[in-house]
VEXRODREN-591106 format. One record per residue (C-alpha): x, y negated, z. Coordinates in steps of 0.05 Angstrom, whole numbers, padded with zeros to 5 digits, always signed. Layout:
BEGIN
XYZ/...
//
This chain:
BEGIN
-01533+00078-00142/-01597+00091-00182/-01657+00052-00220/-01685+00005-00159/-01759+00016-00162/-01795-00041-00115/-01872-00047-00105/-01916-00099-00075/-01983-00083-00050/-02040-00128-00030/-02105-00107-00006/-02169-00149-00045/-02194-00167+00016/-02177-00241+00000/-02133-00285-00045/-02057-00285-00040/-02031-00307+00019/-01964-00346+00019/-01937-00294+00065/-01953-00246+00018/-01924-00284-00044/-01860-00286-00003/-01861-00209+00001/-01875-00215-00074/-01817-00261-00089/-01763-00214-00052/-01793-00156-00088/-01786-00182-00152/-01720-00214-00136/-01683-00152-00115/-01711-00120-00177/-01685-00167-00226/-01623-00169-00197/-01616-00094-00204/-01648-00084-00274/-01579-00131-00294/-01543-00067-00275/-01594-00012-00281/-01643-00031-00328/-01694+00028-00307/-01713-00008-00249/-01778-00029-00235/-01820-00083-00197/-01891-00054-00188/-01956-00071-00169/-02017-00023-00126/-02074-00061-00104/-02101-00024-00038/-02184-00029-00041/-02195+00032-00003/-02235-00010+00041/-02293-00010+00006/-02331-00053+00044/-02290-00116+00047/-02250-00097-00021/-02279-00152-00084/-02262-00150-00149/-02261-00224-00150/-02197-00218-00105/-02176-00167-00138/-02159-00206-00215/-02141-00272-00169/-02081-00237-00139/-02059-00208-00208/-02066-00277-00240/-02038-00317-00183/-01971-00267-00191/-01975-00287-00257/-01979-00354-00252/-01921-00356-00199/-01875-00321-00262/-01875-00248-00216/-01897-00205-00274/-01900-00131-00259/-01880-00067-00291/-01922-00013-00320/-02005-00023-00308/-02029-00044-00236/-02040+00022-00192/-02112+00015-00157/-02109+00061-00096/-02181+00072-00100/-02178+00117-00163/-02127+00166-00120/-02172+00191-00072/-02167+00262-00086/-02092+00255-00097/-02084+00235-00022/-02139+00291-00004/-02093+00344-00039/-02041+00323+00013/-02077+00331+00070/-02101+00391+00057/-02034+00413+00033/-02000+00392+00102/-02064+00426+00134/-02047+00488+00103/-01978+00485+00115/-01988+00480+00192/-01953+00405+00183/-02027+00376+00204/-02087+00392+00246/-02161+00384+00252/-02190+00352+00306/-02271+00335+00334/-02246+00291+00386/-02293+00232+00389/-02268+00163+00384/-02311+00145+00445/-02264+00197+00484/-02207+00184+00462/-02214+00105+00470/-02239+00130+00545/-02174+00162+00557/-02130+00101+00523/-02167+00066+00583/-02150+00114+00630/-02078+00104+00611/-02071+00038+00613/-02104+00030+00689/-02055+00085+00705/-01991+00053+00671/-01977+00112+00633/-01956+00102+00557/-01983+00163+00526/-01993+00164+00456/-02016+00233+00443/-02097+00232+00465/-02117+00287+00430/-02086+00343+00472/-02140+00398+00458/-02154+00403+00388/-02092+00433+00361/-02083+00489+00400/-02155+00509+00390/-02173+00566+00351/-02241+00551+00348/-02232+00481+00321/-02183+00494+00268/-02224+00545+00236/-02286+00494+00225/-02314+00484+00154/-02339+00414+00167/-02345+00358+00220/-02274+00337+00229/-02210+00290+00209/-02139+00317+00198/-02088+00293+00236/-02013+00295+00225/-01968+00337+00270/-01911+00308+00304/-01863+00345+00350/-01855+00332+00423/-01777+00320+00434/-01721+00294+00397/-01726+00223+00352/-01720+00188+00292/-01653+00142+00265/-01677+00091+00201/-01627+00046+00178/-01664-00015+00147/-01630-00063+00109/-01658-00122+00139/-01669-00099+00209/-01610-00050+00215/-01600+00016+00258/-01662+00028+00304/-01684+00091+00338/-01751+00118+00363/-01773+00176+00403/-01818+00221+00378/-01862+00216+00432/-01874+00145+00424/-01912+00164+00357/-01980+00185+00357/-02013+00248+00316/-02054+00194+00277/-02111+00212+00234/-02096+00226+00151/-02156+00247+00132/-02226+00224+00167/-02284+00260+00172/-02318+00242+00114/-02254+00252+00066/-02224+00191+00055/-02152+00178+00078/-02128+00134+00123/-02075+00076+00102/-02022+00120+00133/-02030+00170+00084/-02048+00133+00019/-01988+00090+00014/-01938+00145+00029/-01965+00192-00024/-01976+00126-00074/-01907+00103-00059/-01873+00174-00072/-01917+00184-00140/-01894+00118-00166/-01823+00139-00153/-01815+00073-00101/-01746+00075-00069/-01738+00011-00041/-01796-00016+00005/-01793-00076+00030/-01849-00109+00067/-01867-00155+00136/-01833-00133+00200/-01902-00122+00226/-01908-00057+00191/-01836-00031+00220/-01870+00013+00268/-01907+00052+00211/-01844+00072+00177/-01830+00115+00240/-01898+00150+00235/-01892+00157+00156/-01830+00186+00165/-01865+00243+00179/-01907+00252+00120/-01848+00251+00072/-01807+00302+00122/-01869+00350+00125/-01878+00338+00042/-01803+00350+00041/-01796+00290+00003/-01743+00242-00002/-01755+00179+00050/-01739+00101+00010/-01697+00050+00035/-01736+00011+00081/-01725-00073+00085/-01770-00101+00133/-01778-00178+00132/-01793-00224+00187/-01862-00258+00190/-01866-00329+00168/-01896-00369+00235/-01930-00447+00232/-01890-00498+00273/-01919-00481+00326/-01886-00417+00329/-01944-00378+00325/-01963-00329+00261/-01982-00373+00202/-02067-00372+00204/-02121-00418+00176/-02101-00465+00225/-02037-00483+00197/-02059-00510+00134/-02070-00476+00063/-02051-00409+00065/-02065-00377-00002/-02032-00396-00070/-02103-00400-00092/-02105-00463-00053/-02029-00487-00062/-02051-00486-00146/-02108-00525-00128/-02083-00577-00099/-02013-00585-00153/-01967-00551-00126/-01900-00529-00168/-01882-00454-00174/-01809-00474-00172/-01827-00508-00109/-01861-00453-00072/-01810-00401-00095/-01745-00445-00070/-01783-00464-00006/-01799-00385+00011/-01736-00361-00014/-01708-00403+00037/-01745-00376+00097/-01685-00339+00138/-01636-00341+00077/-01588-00389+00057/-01541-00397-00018/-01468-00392+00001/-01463-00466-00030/-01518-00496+00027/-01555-00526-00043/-01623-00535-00020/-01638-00541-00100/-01639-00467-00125/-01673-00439-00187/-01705-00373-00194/-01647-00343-00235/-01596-00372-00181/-01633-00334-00127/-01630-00267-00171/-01560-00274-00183/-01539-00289-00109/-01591-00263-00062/-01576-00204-00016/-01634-00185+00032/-01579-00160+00073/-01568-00234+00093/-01638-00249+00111/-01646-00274+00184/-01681-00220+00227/-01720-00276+00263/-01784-00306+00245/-01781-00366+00199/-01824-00436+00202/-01860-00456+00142/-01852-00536+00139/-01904-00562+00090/-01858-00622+00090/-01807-00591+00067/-01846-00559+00015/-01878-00621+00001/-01795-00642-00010/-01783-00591-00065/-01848-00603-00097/-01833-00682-00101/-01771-00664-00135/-01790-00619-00187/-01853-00657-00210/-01817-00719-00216/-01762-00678-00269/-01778-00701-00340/-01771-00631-00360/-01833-00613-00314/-01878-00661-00347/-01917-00608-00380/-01937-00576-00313/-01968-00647-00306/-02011-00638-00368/-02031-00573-00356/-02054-00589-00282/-02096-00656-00311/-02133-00614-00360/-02154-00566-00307/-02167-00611-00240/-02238-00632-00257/-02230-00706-00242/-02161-00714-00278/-02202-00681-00338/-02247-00736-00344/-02184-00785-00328/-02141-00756-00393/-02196-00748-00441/-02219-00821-00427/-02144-00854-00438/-02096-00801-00433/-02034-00859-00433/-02059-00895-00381/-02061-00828-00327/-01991-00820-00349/-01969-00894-00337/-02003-00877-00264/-01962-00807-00259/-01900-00846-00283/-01897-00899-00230/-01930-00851-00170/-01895-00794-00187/-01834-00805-00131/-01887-00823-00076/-01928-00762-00085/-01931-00695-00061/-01973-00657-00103/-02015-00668-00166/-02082-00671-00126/-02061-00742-00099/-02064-00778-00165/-02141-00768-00162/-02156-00822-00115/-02099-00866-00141/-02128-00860-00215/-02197-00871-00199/-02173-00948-00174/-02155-00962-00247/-02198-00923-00284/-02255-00963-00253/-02295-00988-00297/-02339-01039-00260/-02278-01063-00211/-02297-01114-00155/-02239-01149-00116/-02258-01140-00042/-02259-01207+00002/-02192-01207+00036/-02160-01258+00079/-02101-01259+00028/-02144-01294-00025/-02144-01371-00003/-02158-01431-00047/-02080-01443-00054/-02074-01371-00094/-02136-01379-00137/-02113-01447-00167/-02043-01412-00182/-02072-01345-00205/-02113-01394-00257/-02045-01413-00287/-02019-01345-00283/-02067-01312-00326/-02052-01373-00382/-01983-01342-00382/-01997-01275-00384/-02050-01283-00436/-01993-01313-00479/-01952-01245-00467/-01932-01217-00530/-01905-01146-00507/-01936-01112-00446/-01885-01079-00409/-01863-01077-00341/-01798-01116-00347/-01832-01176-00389/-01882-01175-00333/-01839-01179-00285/-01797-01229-00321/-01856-01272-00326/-01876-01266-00251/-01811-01283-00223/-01809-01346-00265/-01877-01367-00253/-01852-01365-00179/-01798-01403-00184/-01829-01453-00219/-01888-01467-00174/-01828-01461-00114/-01861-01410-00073/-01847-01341-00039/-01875-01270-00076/-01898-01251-00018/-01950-01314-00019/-01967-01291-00086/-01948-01223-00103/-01989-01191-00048/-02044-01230-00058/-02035-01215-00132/-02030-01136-00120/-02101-01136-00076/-02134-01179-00131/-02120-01128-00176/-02126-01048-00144/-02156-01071-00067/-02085-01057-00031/-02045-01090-00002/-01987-01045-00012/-01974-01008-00067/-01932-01007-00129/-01898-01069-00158/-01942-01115-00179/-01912-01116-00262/-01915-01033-00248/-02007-01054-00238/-02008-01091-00294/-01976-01051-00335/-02015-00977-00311/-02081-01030-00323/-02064-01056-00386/-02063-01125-00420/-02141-01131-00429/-02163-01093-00363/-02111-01130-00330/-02139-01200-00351/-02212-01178-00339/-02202-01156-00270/-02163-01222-00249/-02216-01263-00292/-02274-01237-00253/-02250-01244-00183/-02238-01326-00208/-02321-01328-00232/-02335-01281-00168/
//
């Protein structure tokens, strides 16, 4: 066994997808795992922008960053398919002149007439150019047509991939599909083939949806006698409804997932986890766990769910870790409103963080929470909680707590309990009550856990204000 050389390659057509970050993570995973043993192996990267139209540059740098920012860092400089043009031309022209390819003038109008045809008749013909090959007159044109590949009529194909396993297909299932149009630029079909065998990939492994292409590249590295990779094709992730994951589902790319607090650790153990599973069943896996023991062999053939509960799950537990606590620093100085939050009283967002932080699911939820207590000109709402009976004991309250020497949670709580006791009444007569007075809600955190996020002199002014009110 040789160097493992891996590529991933997104089109800038839009921002990462979490599909594609999947396809990403198993890239880069395999490729770790074998650099342990061969350490020429690579993990690249080829943005495809031959589609000059709906290609941005914009998308472009996002998807390079956001593989940054999930830790996937590639090999070598970024291959941009768009500067390769007459690379793939050279190809064509080479399989033209090698009698491995063919020009033809058929006009898509025609052809899609016959594919009509076809279909009313029943008949699965894939072949609609019939004409042009065997003309003399059309291969000897200058100008004014595209190249397509030539594919023989009988026998079939065998690819073993690693995910999929053994499958066959007849040759005349495949089509002579263009490689070259009209106006010189080459199709997909052709571009990755001759990108993938100039950056020496052996290993492809990409969504199940492009299984059917390997069959008609296959062709392209027989006819360029080159050597054909090891294919892994990996089933598509689906919503819980069991249909492909779309805009419907939810956030989509990591763009979006970043925005709104999200863990890379989380992301990465809830993908990894789509159609695989650690020998040990440990839900909890870290990136250098699934390097060491995953085996794409093991991946499930079948389509996997993406829960965003149970990504919400992982991400609960890793931003509650102490050791994460920076992520929470670095995601306050960057969400605009948090900004303002940590530059106004940074100890008092991480009080907040500190007692929400297990009743959360991602970062973006602490904006509404923190803008309760950072409130600067706080009214207590009318509520049917605040009677006569619990304004006359909140007076003697605050007496008590004005008294309170050290502000922390326990002494508040200390002090609350007592003050309970001693005036013989339930918490729930008071302590609710006490909780609205302070943040609007009825439920929330403990009551000592409000005071304390508030502070001594916020805490005071708040309660003092709703007595005068």
């Amino acid at each position: 066994m040789n160097a493992i050389i891996t590529r991933f390659a997104p089109s800038p057509t839009g921002n990462l997808h979490i599909g594609g970050v999947r396809t990403a993570l198993l890239n880069y995973v395999i490729t770790q795992k074998a650099k342990k043993k061969f350490p020429k192996s690579k993990f690249l990267l080829r943005i495809e922008d031959t589609d000059k139209i709906r290609s941005n540059n914009e998308f472009k740098n996002n998807i390079i960053d956001e593989l940054n920012w999930m830790g996937f860092h590639h090999d070598d400089e970024p291959y941009i398919q768009s500067e390769r043009i007459k690379r793939h031309q050279e190809v064509a022209l080479d399989l033209l002149e090698n009698n491995k390819a063919f020009k033809c003038i058929c006009k898509p109008a025609e052809l899609e007439k016959k594919r009509n045809e076809n279909m009313k008749k029943h008949t699965n013909v894939k072949r609609l150019c019939t004409k042009c090959e065997n003309s003399h007159d059309v291969q000897k044109l200058k100008n004014g047509y595209v190249i397509r590949i030539k594919i023989p009529n009988s026998e079939n194909i065998t690819l073993t991939d690693l995910v999929q396993g053994g499958i066959t297909v007849e040759n005349q299932e495949i089509d002579n599909f263009i490689i070259l149009r009209n106006d010189g630029t080459p199709t997909y079909m052709l571009a990755v083939v001759v990108d993938d065998f100039d950056m020496g990939v052996n290993l492809i492994i990409r969504g199940d949806d492009h299984l059917n292409n390997s069959f008609r590249q296959f062709y392209i590295y027989k006819n360029m006698h080159w050597p054909i990779p090891q294919y892994a094709h990996i089933p598509l992730i689906h919503g819980e409804d069991g249909k492909k994951l779309s805009k419907r589902h939810g956030a989509l790319n990591i763009c979006e997932f970043k925005e709104k607090g999200y863990l890379q650790k989380a992301i990465i153990n809830n993908l990894i986890l789509l159609g695989w599973a650690p020998s040990n069943d440990d839900e909890i896996i870290s990136l250098e766990e699934i390097i060491n023991n995953f085996e794409i062999k093991n991946l499930s053939k079948s389509s996997s769910i993406f829960n965003y509960d149970k990504l919400n799950y992982f991400n609960c537990y890793y931003l509650r870790k102490d050791t994460n606590v920076k992520y929470f620093h670095d995601y306050s100085q960057t969400n605009p409103q948090l900004k303002t939050f940590y530059r106004k009283d940074k100890e008092k967002l991480k009080r907040i963080f500190n007692i929400y932080k297990t009743k959360i699911n991602y970062y973006k939820e602490l904006e509404n929470i923190s803008s309760i207590y950072f409130e600067e000109n706080f009214v207590t709402k009318k509520n049917i909680l605040l009677n006569k009976e619990f304004k006359e004991l909140l007076k003697k309250c605050i007496i008590l707590l004005e008294n309170l020497d050290l502000w922390e949670n326990i002494k508040i709580e200390d002090l609350i309990k007592n003050f309970i006791n001693t005036n013989k009444i339930k918490f729930i007569s008071f302590g609710k009550p006490l909780r609205f007075t302070l943040i609007n809600l009825e439920n929330g955190p403990a009551v000592s856990d409000i005071f304390f996020i508030l502070g001594k002199k916020n805490s005071i002014l708040r309660l003092n204000n709703y007595i005068k009110g």
